[in-house]
C-alpha positions as CSV (number, residue, x, y, z in Angstrom):
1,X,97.2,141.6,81.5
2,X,95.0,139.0,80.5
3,X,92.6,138.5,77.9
4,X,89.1,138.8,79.4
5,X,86.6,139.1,76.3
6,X,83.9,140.3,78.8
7,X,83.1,144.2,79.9
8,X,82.5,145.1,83.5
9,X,79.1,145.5,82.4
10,X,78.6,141.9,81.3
11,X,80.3,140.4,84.1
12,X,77.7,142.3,86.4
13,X,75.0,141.6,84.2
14,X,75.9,137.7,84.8
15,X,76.5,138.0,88.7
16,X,73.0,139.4,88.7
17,X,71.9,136.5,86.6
18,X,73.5,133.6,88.7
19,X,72.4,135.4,91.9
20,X,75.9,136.5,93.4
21,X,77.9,139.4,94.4
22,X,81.1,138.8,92.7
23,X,83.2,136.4,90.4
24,X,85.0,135.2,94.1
25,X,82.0,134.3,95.4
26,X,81.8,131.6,92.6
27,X,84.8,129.8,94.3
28,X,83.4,130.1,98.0
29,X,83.2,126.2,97.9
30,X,87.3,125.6,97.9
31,X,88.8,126.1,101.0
32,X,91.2,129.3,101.6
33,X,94.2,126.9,101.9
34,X,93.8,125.5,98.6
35,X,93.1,128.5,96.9
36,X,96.2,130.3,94.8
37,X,98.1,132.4,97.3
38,X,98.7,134.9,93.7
39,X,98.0,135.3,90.7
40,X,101.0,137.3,90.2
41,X,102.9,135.5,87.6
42,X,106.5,135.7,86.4
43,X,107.1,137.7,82.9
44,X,107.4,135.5,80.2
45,X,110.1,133.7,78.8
46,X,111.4,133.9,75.2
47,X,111.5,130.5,73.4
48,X,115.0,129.8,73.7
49,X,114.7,130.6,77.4
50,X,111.9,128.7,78.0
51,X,113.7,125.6,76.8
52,X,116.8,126.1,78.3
53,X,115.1,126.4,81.6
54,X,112.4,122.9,81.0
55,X,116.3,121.2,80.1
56,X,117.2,122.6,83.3
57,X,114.7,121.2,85.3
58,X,114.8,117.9,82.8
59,X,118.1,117.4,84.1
60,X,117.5,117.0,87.6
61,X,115.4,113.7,87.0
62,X,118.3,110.4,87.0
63,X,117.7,107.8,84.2
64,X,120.9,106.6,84.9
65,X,120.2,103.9,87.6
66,X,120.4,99.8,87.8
67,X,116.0,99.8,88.4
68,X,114.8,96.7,90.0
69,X,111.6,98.5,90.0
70,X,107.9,96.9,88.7
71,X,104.7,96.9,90.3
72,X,102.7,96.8,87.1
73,X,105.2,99.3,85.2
74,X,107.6,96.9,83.7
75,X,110.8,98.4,81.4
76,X,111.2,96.2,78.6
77,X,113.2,96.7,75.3
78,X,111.2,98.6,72.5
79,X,113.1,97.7,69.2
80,X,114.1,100.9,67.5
81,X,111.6,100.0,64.1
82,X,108.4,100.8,67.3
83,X,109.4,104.5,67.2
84,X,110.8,104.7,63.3
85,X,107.2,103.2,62.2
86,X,105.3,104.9,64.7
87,X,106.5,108.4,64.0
88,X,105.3,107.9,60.2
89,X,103.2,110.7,59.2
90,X,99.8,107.9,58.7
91,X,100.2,106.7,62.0
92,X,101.3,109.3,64.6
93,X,98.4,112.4,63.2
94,X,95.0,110.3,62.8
95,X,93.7,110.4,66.0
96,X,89.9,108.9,66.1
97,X,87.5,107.8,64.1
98,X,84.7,110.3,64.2
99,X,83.8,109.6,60.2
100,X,84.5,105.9,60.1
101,X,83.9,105.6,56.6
102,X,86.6,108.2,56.2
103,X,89.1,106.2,58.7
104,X,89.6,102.9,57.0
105,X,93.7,103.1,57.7
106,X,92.8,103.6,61.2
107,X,90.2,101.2,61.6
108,X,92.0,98.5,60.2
109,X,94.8,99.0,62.8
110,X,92.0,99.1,65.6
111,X,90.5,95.7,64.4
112,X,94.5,94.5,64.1
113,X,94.8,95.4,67.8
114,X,91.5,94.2,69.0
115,X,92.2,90.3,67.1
116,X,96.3,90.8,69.1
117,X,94.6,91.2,72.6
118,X,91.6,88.3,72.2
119,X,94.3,86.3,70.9
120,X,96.6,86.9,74.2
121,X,93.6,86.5,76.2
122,X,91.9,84.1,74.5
123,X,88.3,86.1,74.9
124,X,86.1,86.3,72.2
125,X,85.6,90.6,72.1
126,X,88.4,93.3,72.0
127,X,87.0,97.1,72.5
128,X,89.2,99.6,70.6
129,X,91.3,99.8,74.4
130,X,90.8,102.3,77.6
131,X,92.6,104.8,79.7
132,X,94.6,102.6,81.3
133,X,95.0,99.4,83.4
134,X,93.0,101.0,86.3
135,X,90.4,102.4,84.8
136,X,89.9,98.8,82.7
137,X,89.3,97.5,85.8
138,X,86.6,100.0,87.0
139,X,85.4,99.8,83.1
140,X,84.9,95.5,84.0
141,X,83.1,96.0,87.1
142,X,81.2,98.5,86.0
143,X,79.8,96.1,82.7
144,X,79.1,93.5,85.5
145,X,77.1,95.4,87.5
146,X,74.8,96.5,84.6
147,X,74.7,92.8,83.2
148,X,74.0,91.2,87.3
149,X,72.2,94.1,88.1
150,X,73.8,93.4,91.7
151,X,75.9,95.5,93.4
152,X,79.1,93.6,95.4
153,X,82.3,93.4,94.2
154,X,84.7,91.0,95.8
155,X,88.4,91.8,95.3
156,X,91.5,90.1,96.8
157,X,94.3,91.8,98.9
158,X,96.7,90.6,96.6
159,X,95.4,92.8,94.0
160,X,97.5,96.2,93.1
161,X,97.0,99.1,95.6
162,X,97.0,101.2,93.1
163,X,94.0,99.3,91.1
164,X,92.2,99.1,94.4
165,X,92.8,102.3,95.6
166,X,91.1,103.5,92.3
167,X,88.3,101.7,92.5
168,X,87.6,103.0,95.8
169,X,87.9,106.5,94.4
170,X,85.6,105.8,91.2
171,X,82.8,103.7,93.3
172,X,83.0,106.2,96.5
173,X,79.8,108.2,95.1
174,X,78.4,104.5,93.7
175,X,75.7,102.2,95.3
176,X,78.5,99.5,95.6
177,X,80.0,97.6,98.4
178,X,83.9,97.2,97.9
179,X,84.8,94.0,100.0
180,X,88.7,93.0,100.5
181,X,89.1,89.1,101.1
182,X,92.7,89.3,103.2
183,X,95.9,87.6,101.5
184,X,97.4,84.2,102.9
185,X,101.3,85.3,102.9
186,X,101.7,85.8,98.6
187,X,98.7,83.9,97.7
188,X,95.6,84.8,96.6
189,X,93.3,83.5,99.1
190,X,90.9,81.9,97.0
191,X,88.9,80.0,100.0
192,X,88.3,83.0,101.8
193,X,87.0,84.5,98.2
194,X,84.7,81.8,97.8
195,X,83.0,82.2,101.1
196,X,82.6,86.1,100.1
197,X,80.7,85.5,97.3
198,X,77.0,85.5,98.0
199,X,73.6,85.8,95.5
200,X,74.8,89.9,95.7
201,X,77.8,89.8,94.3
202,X,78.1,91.2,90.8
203,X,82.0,90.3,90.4
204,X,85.1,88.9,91.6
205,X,88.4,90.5,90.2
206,X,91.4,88.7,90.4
207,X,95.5,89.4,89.0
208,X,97.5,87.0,87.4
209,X,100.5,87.5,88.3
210,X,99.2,88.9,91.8
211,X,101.0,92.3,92.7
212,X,103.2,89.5,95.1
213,X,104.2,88.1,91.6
214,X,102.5,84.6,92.6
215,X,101.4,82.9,89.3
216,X,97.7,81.4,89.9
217,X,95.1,79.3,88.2
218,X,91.9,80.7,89.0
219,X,89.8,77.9,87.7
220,X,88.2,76.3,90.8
221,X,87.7,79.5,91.8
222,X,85.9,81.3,88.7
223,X,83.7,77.9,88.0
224,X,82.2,78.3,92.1
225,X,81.6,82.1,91.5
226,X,79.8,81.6,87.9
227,X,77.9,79.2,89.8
228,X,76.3,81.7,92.3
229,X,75.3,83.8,89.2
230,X,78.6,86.8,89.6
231,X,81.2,88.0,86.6
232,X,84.9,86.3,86.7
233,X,87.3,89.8,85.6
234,X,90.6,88.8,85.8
235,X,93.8,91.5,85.5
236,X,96.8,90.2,83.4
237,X,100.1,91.3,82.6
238,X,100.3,91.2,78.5
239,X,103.9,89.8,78.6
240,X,103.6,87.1,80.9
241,X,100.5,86.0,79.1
242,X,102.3,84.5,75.9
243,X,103.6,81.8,78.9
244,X,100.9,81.8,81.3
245,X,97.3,80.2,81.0
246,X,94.7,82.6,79.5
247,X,92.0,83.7,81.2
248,X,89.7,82.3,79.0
249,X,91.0,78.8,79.9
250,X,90.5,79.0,83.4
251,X,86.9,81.0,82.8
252,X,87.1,84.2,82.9
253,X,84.6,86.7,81.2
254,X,86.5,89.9,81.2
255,X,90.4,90.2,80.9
256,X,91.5,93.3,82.0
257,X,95.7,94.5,81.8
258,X,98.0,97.9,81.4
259,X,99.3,97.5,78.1
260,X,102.4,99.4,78.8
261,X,104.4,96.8,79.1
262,X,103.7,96.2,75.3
263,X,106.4,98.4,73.5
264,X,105.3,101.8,75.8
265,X,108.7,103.8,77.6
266,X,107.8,104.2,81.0
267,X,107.6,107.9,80.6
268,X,107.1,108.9,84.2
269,X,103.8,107.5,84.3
270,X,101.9,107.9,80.8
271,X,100.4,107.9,78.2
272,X,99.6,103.8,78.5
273,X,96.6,102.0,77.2
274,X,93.8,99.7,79.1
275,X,93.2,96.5,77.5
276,X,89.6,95.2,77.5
277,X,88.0,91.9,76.4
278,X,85.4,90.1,77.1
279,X,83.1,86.8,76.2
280,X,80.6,87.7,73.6
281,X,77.8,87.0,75.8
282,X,79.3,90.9,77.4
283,X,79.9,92.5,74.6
284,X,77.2,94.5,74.6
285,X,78.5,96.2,78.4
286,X,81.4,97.0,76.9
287,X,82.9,100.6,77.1
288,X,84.6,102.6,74.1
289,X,84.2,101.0,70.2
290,X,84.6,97.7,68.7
291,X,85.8,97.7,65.2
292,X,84.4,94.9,62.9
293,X,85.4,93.4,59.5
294,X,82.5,93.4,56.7
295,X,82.3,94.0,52.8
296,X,80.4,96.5,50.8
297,X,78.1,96.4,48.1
298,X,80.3,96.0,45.7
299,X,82.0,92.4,48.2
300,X,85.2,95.2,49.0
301,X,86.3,94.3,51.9
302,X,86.6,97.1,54.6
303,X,85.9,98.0,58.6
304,X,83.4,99.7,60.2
305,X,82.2,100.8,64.0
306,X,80.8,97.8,65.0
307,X,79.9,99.1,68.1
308,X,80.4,102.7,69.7
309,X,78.3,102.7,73.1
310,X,79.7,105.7,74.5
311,X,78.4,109.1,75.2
312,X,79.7,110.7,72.0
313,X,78.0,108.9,69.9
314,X,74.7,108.0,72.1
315,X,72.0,109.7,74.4
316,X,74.3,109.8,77.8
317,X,71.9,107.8,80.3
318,X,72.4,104.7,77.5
319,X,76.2,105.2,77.6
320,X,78.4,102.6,79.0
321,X,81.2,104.8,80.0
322,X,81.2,108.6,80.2
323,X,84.9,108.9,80.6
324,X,86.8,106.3,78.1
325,X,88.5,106.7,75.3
326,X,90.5,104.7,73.2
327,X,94.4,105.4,73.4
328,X,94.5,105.1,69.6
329,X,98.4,106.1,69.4
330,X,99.6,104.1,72.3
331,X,97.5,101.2,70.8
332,X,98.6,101.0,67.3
333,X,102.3,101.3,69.0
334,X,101.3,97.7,71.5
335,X,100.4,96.4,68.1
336,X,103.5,97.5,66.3
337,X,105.2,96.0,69.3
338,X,103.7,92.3,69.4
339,X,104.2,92.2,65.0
340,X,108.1,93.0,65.6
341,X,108.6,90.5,68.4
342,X,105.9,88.1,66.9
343,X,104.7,85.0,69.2
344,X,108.3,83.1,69.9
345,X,110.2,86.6,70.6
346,X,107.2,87.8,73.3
347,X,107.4,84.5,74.4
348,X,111.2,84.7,74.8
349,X,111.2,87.9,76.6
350,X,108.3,86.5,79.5
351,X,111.3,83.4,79.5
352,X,113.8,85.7,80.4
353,X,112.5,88.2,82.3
354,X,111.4,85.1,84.8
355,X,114.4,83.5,84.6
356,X,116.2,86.5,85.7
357,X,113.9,86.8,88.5
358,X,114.7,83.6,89.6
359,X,118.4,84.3,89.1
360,X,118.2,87.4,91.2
361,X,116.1,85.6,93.8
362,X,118.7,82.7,94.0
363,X,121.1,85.6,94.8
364,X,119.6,87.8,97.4
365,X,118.4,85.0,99.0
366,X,122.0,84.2,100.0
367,X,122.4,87.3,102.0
368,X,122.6,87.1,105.0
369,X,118.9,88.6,106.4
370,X,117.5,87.9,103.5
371,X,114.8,85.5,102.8
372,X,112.3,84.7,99.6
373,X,108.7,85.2,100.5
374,X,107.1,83.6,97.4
375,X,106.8,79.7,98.6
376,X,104.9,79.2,95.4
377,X,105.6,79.9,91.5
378,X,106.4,83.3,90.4
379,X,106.9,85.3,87.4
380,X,109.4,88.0,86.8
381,X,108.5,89.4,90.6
382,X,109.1,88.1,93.9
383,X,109.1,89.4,97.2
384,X,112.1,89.6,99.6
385,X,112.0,90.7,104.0
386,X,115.2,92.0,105.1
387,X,116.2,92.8,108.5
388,X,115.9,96.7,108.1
389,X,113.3,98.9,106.8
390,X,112.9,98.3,103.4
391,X,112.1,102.0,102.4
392,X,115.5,102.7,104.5
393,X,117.3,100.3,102.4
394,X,116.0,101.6,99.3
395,X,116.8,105.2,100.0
396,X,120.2,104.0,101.0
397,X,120.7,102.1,97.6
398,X,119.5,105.0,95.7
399,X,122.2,107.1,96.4
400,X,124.6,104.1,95.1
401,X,122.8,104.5,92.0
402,X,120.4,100.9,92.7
403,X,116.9,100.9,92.9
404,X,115.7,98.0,94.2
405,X,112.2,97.7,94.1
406,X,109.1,98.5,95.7
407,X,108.4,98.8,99.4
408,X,105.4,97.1,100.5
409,X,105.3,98.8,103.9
410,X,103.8,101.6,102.0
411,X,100.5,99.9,101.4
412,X,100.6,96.9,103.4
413,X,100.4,97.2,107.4
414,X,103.0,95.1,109.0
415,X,105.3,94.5,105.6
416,X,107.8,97.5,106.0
417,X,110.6,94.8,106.2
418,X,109.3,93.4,102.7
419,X,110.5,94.5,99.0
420,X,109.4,93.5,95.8
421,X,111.9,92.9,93.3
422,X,111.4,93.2,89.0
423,X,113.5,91.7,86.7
424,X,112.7,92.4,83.1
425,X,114.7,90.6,79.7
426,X,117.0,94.1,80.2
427,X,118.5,93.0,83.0
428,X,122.2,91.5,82.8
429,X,123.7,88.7,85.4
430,X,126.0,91.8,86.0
431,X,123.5,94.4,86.9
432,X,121.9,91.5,89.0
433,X,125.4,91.0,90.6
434,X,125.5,94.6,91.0
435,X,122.1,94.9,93.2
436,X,123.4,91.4,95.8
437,X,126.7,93.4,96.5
438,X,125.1,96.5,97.0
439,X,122.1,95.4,99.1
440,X,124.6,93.2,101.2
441,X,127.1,96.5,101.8
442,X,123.8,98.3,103.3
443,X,123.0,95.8,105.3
């Protein structure tokens, strides 16, 4: 039976109270068909039972395939010293720094992190990270909508379904217009942009590498929209950005990214972290803490909570986010990541992973059916139509023990012929060899 702590007695008592009949009455709101059919649950398992059966299940999932697979979830190598170092005791139980004064080890690491990412963006300001790459984006609207006090946001087509189809979720309740400037084939349509913009708008987002994997400069672009008075966010893929040019070069204020691809296991989906920074002229919109550098009385150097504009720690109405957090853990472990490889290894791993892609490309492309889409530079993705349905062709290649990529049919009307293809520093000319035999035997 469960543990209910309250009498029948007190249970009435608080119907009475609240002004209903009985505790279902409570959940009138949720439909019957999403309601629990039972509550009649299984006996319990013992301990060795219970993990015996979560192995069992465990072993149904297939890590052994050749993945092609990216769309802003990239599988890079993770030297062994990440997880030796991270699992130290130090590292892997302080969690957040509530008493600051209390936390220097832990601070010290935040402020380490915070200079990693404003040096791979080139932005002044680093918060402490976010959720994820999503919610950073939501996070950098949301800061340019309090600083323009307007309420448009102007995103391209080529950014990732998945970030737009999250901000549609978090702004559906919002006063804010979403507006969707269509691609032109892989290309961020910056023209059609342009013209979108208008004295409303409070931002413009923009990814670098777009989810087509075409490299941009957004430059032109970002200096026309700063001059009708809107925020520049731009969403980057940490990797990529030890080769590409930063988004402070080309003018961004805010650089958003999923830091998974910094030393993070794919993990079916999570934990990750969301990178934030920002031009110092923002900082004070900025969600989550910011960990400074100062000295004590006594000229000790130590760290402190430079800023912490969040509803923890101030009245909620003032707070800049009400639901971010810093991913301390999966933060420390990005940071762990970029000291191991240091700036020539990242570097060298963006170098491979896009000259693998253009390896694989060269190779697909000589299929018969098969054709390149990108017409412009790319990073380690690129898009590929073949003369089937690409979902069909991937579900094919799955049971060969390929997967190939990502379907764009899915979330783009009229693409179900189109695939996009990864290619990370893991992948060998053999495994590459491997996906151009297979994909050529299903078609």
């Amino acid at each position: 039976m469960p543990y209910v702590p309250h009498t029948p007695e007190e249970v009435r008592a608080m119907l009475d109270v609240i002004g209903v009949s009985s505790v279902g009455d409570l959940f009138a709101e949720i439909p019957p068909e999403l309601r629990p059919k039972s509550f009649h649950l299984p006996q319990g398992l013992s301990e060795m039972h219970t993990r015996m059966r979560l192995e069992e299940l465990a072993g149904k999932n297939r890590t052994d395939f050749v993945s092609f697979l990216g769309a802003g979830y990239y599988d890079h190598y993770v030297p062994s010293a990440v997880d030796a170092l991270i699992s130290r005791g130090e590292f892997y139980t302080a969690y957040t720094p509530y008493q600051p004064e209390a936390s220097q080890g832990t601070l010290q690491a935040i402020f380490e992190y915070q200079t990693a990412m404003t040096r791979l963006t080139g932005l002044a300001c680093s918060n402490a990270s976010v959720y994820d790459g999503g919610t950073a984006i939501y996070e950098a609207v949301m800061m340019a909508v309090r600083h323009t006090k307007r309420h448009k946001v102007v995103i391209p087509e080529t950014l990732s379904p998945i970030y737009r189809i999250l901000l549609g979720t978090y702004t559906k309740n919002l006063n804010l217009t979403l507006v969707t400037v269509p691609r032109d084939g892989e290309r961020t349509d910056f023209n059609a942009m342009a013209q979108a913009v208008d004295d409303q708008t409070a931002c413009v987002v923009v990814q670098n590498p777009n989810f087509f994997g075409a490299v941009l400069d957004a430059g032109a672009f970002f200096a026309q929209t700063k001059a009708k008075g809107a925020v520049c966010i731009m969403s980057v893929y940490p990797v990529l950005q030890s080769v590409l040019k930063t988004p402070a070069d080309m003018g961004a204020d805010i650089a958003v990214a999923e830091g998974q691809s910094l030393g993070l296991p794919l993990s079916f989906g999570g934990p990750y972290l969301g990178i934030m920074t920002c031009s110092k002229a923002l900082v004070r919109q900025m969600p989550g803490r910011i960990v400074g550098r100062t000295v004590d009385h006594a000229d000790r150097e130590g760290y402190v909570l430079t800023l912490q504009a969040r509803e923890q720690h101030i009245r909620r109405q003032k707070a800049t986010s009400n639901i971010c957090s810093n991913q301390a853990l999966c933060a420390l472990r990005a940071l762990v990541h970029l000291c191991l490889l240091g700036e020539e290894g990242l570097r060298r791993t963006a170098r491979l992973s896009m000259e693998n892609a253009r390896a694989a490309a060269a190779k697909l492309a000589a299929i018969s059916g098969v054709e390149v889409m990108n017409k412009t530079p790319f990073g380690n993705e690129f898009v590929i139509t073949l003369p089937d349905d690409a979902r069909e062709v991937c579900l094919r290649l799955i049971d060969r023990g390929v997967v190939a990529g990502f379907p764009l049919g899915r979330y783009y009307p009229g693409m179900d012929n189109a695939l996009l293809v990864c290619c990370t520093e893991k992948h060998s000319k053999a495994q590459i060899d491997i996906l151009a035999a297979q994909l050529e035997d299903v078609l």
